[in-house]
C-alpha positions as CSV (number, residue, x, y, z in Angstrom):
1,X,22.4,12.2,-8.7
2,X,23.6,13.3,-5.3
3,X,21.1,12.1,-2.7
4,X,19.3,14.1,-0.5
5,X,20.0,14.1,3.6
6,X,17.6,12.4,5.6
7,X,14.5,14.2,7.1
8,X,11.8,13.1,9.3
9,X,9.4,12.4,6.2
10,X,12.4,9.4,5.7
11,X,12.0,8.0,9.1
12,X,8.2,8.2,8.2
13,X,7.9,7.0,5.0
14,X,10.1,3.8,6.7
15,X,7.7,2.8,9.5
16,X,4.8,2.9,6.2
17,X,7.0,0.6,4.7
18,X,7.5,-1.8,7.6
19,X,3.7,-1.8,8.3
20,X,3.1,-2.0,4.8
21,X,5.6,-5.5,4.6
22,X,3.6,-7.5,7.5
23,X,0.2,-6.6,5.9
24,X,1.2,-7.9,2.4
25,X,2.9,-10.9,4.4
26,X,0.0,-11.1,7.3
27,X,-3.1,-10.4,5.3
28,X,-3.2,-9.7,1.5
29,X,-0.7,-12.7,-0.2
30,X,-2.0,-15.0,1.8
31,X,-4.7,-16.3,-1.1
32,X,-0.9,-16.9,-3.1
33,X,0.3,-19.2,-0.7
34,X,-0.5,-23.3,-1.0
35,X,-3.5,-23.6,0.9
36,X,-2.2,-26.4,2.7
37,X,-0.3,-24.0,4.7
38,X,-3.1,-22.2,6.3
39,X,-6.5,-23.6,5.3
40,X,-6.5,-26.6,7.1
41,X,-6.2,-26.7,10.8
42,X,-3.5,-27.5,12.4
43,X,-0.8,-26.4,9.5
44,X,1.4,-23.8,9.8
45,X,0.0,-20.5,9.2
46,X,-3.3,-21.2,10.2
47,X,-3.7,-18.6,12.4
48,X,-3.5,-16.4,9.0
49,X,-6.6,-18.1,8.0
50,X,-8.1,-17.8,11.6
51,X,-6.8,-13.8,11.2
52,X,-8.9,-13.5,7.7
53,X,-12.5,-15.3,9.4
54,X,-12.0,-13.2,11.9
55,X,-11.9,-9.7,9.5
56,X,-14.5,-11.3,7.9
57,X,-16.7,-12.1,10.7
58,X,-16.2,-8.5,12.0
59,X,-16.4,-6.2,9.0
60,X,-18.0,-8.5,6.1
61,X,-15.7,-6.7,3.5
62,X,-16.8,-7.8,0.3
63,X,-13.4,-7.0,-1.1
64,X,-11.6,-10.1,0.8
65,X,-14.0,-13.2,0.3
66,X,-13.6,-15.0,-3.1
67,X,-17.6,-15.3,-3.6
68,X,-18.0,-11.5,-3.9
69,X,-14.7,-10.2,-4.6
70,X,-15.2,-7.8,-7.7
71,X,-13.1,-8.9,-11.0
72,X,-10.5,-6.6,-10.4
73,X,-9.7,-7.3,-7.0
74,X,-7.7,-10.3,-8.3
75,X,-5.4,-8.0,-11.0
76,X,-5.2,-5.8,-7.6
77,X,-3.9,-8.4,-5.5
78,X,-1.1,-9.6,-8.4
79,X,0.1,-5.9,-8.8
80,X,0.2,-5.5,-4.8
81,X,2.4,-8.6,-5.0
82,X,4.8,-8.0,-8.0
83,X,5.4,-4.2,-7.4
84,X,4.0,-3.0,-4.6
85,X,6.0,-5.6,-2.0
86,X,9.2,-5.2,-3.7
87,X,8.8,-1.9,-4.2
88,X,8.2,-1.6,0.3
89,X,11.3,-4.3,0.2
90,X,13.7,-1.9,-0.9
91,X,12.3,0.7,0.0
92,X,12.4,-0.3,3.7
93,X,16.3,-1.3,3.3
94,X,17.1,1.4,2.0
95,X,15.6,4.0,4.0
96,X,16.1,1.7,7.2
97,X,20.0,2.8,6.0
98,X,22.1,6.2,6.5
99,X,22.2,7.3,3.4
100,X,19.2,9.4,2.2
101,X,17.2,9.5,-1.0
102,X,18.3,9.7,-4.5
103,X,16.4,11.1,-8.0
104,X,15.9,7.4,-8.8
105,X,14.3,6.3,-5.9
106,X,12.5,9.1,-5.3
107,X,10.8,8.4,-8.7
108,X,10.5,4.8,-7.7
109,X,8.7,6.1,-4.6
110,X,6.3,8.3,-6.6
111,X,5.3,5.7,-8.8
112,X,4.6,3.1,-6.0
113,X,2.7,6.0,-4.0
114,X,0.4,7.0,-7.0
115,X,-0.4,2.9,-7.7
116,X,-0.9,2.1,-3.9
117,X,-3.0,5.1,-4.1
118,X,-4.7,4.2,-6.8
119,X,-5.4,0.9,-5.9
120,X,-7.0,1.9,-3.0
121,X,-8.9,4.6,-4.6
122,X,-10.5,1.7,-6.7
123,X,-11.7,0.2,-3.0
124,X,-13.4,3.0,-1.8
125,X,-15.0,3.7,-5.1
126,X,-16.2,0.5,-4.7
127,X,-17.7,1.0,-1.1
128,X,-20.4,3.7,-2.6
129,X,-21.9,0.7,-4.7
130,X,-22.5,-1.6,-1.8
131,X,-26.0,-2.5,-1.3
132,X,-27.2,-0.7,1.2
133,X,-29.8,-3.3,2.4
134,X,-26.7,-4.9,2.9
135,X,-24.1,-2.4,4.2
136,X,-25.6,0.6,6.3
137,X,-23.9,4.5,5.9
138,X,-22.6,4.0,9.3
139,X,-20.9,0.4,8.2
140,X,-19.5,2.0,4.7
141,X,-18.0,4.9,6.6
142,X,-15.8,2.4,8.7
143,X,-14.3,1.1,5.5
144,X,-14.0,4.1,4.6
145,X,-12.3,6.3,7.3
146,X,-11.4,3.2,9.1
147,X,-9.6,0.3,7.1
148,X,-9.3,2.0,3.8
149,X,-8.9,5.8,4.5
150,X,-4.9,5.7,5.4
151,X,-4.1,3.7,2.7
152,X,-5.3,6.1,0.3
153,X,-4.2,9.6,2.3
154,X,-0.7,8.1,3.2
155,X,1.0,7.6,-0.4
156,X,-1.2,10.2,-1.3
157,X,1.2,12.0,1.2
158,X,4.3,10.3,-0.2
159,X,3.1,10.9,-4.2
160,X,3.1,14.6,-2.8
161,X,6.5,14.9,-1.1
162,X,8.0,12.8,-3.5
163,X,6.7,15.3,-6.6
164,X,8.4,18.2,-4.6
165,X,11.4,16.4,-4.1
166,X,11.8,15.4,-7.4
167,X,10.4,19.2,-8.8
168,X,13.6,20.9,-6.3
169,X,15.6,18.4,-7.7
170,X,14.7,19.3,-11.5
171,X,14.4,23.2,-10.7
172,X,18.2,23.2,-9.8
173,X,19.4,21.2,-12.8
174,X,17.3,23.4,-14.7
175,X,19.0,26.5,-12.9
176,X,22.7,24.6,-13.1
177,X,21.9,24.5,-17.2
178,X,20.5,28.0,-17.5
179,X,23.8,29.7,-15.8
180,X,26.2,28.0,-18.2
């Protein structure tokens, strides 16, 4: 397939990406590395584990401390891993590049964008269970529209434009076939 020239939504789409990379590396794989890198003080990346105490601390997100993480969360986490980061890998190289977007990635990027979204969505459905002894409206709605909003409206955004790109894409094929 001939790709497409680069737009804005590309230089976009990129800077998610890059964002996307130091989170999974800053934040959420950091339960997969040996905790003698960033447990204990003094090792290497312990200012990842002073990072996490202090999210904790702050926002008590039930999502991100083993004692009252749901049962999914850890099935979450592996898929964020395995696809999602190699997914914002290439992604990021490739779009960091000249050349612009292909059929085949664009239905790479779909996918990602409906499981990142996805993934997400199964957060905040999880936010309207929270005790509410525990949790306030006022302290839900910053998970909400605060730490988990974007990461459901952004590939939200993507699964969107890449469905159109992917639907002009088809349309003209179709057209091409239709005229012969």
């Amino acid at each position: 397939m001939v790709a497409s020239p680069k737009n804005w939504r590309d230089k976009a789409w990129f800077g998610w990406f890059i964002i996307q990379i130091v989170v999974i590396f800053l934040i959420d794989a950091v339960q997969f590395y040996p905790p003698q890198l960033y447990k204990v003080p003094g090792s290497p990346l312990y200012f990842l584990q002073q990072l996490k105490d202090f999210y904790v601390a702050t926002y008590n997100d039930p999502l991100v401390q083993p004692e009252t993480e749901p049962n999914w969360m850890h099935m979450v986490s592996v898929v964020e891993i395995s696809f999602q980061l190699p997914v914002a890998l290439y992604a990021a190289w490739r779009l960091g590049g000249s050349r612009g977007t292909s059929g085949p990635f664009e239905l790479v990027l779909l996918v990602y964008a409906f499981e990142t979204a996805f993934s997400t969505l199964l957060c905040i459905n999880d936010v309207f269970y929270w005790d509410p002894a525990v949790y306030s409206q006022e302290q839900k709605n910053v998970f909400l529209f605060q730490l988990y909003g974007s990461w459901l409206v952004i590939p939200a955004l993507m699964f969107v434009d890449m469905y159109l790109r992917l639907y002009s894409r088809l349309s003209v094929s179709d057209a091409v076939k239709k005229t012969q």
